[in-house]
C-alpha positions as CSV (number, residue, x, y, z in Angstrom):
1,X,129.0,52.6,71.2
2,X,131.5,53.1,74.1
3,X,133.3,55.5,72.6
4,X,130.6,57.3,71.3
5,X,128.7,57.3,74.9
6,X,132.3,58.3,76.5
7,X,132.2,61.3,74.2
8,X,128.9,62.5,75.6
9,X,129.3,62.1,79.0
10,X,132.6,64.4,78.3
11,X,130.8,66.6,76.1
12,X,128.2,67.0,78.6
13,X,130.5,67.6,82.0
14,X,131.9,70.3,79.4
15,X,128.5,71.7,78.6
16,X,128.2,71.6,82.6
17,X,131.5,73.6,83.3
18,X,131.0,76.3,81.0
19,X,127.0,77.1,82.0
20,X,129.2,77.0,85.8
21,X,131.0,79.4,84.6
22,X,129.1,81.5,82.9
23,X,126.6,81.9,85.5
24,X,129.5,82.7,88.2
25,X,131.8,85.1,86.0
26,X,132.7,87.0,89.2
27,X,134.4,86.4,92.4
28,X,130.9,86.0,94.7
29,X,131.0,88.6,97.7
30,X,131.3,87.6,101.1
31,X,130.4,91.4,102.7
32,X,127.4,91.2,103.4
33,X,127.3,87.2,104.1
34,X,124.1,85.3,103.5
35,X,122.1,86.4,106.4
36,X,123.2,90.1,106.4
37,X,122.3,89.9,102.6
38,X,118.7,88.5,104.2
39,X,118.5,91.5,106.2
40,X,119.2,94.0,103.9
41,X,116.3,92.3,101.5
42,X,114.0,92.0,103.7
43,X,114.1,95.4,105.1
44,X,113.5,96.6,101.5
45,X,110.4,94.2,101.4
46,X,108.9,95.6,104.9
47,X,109.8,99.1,103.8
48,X,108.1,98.7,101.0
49,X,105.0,97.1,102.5
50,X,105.0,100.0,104.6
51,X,105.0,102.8,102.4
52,X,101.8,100.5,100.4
53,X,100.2,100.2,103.7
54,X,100.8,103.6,105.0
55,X,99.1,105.0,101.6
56,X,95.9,103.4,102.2
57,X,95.5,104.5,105.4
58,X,96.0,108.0,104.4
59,X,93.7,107.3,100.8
60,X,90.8,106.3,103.2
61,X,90.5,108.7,105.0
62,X,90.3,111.2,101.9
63,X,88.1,108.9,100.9
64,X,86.0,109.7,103.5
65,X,86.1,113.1,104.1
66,X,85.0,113.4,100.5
67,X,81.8,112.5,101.0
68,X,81.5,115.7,103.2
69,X,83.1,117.9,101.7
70,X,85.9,117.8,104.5
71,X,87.1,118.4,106.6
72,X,90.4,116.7,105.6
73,X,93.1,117.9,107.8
74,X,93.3,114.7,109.9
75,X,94.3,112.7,106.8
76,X,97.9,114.6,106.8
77,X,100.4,114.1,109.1
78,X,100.3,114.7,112.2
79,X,97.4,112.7,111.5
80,X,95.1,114.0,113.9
81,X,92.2,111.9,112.8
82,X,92.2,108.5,114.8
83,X,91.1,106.2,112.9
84,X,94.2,107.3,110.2
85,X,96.8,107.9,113.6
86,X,95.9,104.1,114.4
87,X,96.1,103.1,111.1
88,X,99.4,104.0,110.7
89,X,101.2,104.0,114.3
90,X,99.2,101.8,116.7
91,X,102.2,99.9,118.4
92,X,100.3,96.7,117.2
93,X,98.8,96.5,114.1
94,X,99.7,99.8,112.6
95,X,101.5,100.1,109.5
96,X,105.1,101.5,110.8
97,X,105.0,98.7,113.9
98,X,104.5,96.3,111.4
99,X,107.4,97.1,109.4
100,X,109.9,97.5,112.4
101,X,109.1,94.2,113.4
102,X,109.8,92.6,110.0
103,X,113.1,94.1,110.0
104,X,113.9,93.0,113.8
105,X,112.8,89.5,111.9
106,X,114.1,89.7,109.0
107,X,117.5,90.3,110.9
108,X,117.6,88.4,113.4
109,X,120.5,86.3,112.9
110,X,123.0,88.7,111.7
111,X,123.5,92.6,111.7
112,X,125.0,94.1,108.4
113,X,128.0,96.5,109.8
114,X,126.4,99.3,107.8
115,X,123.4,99.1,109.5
116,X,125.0,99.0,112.7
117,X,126.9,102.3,111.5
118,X,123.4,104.1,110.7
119,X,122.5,103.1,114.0
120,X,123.8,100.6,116.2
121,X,120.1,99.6,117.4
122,X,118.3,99.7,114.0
123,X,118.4,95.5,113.9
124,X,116.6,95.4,116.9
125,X,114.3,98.2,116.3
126,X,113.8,98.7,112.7
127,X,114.8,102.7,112.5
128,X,116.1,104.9,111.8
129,X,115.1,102.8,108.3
130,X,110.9,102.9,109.0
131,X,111.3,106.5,110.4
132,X,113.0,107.8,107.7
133,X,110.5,106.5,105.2
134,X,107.7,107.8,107.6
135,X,108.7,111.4,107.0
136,X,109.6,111.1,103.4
137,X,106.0,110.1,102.7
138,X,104.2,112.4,104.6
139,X,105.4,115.0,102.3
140,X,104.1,113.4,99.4
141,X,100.4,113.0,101.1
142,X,99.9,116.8,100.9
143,X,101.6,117.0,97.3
144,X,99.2,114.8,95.6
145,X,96.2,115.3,97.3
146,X,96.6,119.0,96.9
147,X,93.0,119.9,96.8
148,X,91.9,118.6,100.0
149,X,95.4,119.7,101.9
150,X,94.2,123.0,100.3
151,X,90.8,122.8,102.0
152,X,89.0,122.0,98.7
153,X,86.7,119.3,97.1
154,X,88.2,117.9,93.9
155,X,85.5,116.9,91.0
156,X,84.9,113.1,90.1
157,X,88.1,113.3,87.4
158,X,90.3,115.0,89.8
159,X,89.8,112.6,92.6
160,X,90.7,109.9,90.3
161,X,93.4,111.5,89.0
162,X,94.6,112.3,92.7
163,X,94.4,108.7,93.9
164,X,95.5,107.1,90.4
165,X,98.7,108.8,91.2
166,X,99.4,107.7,94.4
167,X,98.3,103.7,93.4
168,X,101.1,104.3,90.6
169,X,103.5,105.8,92.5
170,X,103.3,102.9,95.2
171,X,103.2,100.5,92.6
172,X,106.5,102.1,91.1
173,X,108.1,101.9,94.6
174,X,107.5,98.0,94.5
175,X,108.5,97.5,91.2
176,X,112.3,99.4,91.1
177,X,112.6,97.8,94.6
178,X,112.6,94.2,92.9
179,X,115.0,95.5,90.0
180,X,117.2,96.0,92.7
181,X,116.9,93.2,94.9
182,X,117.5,90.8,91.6
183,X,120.5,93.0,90.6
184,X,121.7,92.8,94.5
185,X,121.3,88.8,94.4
186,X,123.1,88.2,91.1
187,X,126.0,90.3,92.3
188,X,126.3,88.7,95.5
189,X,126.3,85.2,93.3
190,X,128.9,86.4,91.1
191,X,126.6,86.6,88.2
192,X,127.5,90.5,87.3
193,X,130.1,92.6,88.3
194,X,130.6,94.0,91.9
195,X,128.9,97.7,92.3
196,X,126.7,97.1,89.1
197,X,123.5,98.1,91.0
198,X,124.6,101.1,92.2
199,X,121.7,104.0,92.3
200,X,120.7,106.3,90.3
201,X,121.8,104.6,86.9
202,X,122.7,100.7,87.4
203,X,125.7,99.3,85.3
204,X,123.7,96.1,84.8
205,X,122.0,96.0,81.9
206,X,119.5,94.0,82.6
207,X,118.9,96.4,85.6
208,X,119.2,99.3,83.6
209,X,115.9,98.0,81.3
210,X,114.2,97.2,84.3
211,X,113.6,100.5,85.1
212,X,114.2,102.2,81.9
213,X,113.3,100.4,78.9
214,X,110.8,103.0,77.0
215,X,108.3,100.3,77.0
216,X,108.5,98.0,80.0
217,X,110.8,99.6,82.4
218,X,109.0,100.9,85.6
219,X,110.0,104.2,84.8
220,X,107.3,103.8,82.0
221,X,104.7,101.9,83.0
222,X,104.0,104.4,85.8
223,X,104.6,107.3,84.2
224,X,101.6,105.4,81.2
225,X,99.4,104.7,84.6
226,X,99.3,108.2,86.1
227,X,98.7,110.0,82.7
228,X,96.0,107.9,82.0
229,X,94.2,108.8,84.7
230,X,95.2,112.6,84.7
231,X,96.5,114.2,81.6
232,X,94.8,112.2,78.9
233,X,91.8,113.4,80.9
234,X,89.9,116.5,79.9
235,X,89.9,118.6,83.6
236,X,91.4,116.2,85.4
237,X,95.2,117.2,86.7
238,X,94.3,119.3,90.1
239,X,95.4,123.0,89.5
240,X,97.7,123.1,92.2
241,X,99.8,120.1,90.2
242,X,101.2,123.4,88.7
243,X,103.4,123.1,85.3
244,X,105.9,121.2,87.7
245,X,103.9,117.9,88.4
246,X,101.4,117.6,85.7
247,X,102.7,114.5,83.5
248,X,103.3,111.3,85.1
249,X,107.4,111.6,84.4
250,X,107.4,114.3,86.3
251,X,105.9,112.3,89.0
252,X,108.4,109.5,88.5
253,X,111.3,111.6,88.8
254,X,110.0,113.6,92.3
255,X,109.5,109.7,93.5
256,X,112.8,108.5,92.1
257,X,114.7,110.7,94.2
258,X,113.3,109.7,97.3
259,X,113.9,105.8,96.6
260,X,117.5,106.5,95.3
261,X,118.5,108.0,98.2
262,X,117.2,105.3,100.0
263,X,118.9,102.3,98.1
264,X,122.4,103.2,99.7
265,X,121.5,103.2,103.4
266,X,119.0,99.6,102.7
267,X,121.3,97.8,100.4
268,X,124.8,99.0,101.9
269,X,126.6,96.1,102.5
270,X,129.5,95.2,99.7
């Protein structure tokens, strides 16, 4: 019985090494440290918040001016309506003031260097990080909601077609964000190897699926959401989608540039 309870406890603290090692096959990385790694995460969270928030500011005011027959000017940047201006830049509760000040939070403690090198302010005041998303998404306001930046009235089908896209699209933004952050905090643990979650095509696998697989990847799922609103629906792509935005992949991919080129300057440290 001894022996037999000597061999477990060795087979065991075996058992115990070799899960150690398997889940810490790399050398963990020390650039960016813990709290700079906290930074760079939670400036992805508030930017993405931001761009969710921002939307619905913008989506109810269309809303709105639906109902008579426009005008809908105000609800595209500058934003001249001012409910929508508040909505999005009121220096207290608007959506871009919120997001600053969960990255001045967020990095408190410590400043990754490459943010520093973007700008050596942007820990204290959240930009050029919130800016930059700021402008990017104003230019997809007047894309999607075509129609109405045209002037016109879009029918029941379009309308839903219009704002199906843009709940997708923000929804797409949150999910490839997470797919990153987990491939960010396993590499930072030494669970994969270093650079394996670089943009546009990640290394990791398990990455990779996350936003590819066919059937579950984000890519997907969006692309699924935004076609089932618009071009399974008789009438319902706007005409001004063109040939150039009328599937949901082709939506994906205009939004996938945009986040790409964002990953690098949010998740720069390493």
């Amino acid at each position: 019985m001894r022996t037999t309870f000597g061999v477990s406890i060795v087979a065991a603290a075996s058992m115990c090494l070799l899960a150690s090692m398997a889940a810490a096959q790399f050398p963990p990385i020390t650039d960016p440290n813990k709290d700079e790694a906290k930074c760079e995460t939670g400036a992805g969270k508030a930017l993405t918040k931001f761009v969710g928030s921002k939307s619905k500011c913008g989506s109810k005011c269309v809303a709105a001016a639906r109902k008579t027959s426009g005008p809908y000017g105000g609800c595209f940047s500058p934003y001249a309506d001012p409910v929508t201006q508040a909505c999005i830049y009121d220096a207290l509760k608007g959506a871009a003031s919120k997001a600053r000040a969960s990255i001045v939070k967020a990095c408190a403690v410590d400043c990754p260097e490459c943010y520093t090198s973007q700008d050596p302010n942007l820990c204290t005041t959240g930009d050029p990080l919130v800016s930059n998303s700021d402008s990017q998404t104003n230019l997809f306001g007047p894309l999607i909601y075509c129609l109405e930046n045209g002037g016109n009235t879009p029918t029941s089908v379009q309308a839903k077609c219009e704002d199906g896209t843009v709940k997708a699209l923000v929804k797409f933004i949150g999910l490839k964000s997470k797919c990153y952050q987990k491939c960010n905090q396993n590499m930072l643990k030494g669970k994969i190897a270093p650079n394996s979650c670089d943009p546009p095509s990640p290394s990791d696998p398990a990455t990779n699926a996350c936003i590819f697989d066919p059937l579950k990847g984000a890519e997907a799922k969006t692309a699924a959401a935004i076609d089932k609103v618009c071009a399974n629906v008789a009438g319902a792509v706007p005409p001004c989608y063109g040939t150039g935005l009328d599937s949901g992949q082709e939506w994906v991919n205009l939004a996938e540039g945009a986040i790409d080129g964002n990953i690098p300057n949010i998740a720069c440290g390493g």
